[in-house]
N, C-alpha and C positions, 0 to 999 in steps of 0.2 A: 172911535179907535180904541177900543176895551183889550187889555190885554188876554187872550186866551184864558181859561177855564185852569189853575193850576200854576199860571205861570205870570211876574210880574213883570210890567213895563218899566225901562226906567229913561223912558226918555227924558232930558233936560229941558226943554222947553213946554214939556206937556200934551195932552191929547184933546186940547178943546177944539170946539169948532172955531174959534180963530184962529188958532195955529194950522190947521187942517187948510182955511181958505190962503194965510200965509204960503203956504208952500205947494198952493195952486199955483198962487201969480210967480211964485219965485220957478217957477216950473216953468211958466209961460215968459218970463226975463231970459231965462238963459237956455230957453230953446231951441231956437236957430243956432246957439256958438252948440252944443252938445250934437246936434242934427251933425253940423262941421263936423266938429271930432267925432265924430263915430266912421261919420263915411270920410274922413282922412285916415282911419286906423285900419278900414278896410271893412268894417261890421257892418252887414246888411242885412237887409228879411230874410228871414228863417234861420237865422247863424243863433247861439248859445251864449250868452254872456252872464255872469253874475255878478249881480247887482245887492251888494251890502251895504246897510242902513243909506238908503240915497234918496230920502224922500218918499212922499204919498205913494210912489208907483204912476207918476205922471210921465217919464220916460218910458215908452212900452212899442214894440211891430208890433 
């Protein structure tokens, strides 16, 4: 997770591979309640949402 060519990262926790597998599992804990609240808020496949700083990108249709 290298920040772009030009441009620094300043995440706080850092870009190692253990923070990367962190926030696999932390992906995979709060899965099902996000699953919930999407399809309680009405968001479904192929709708538009954006998504700032929320993690690896393990939430994805």
């Amino acid at each position: 997770m290298e920040a772009p060519v030009g441009r620094q990262s300043f995440y706080a926790l850092g870009h190692s591979e253990k923070e990367l597998q962190r926030l696999s599992r932390q992906g995979q804990v709060f899965g099902p309640f996000t699953r919930q609240l999407f399809e309680q808020a009405g968001i479904s496949r192929g709708m538009r949402v954006l998504d700032v700083g929320c993690g690896s990108g393990d939430v994805a249709f």
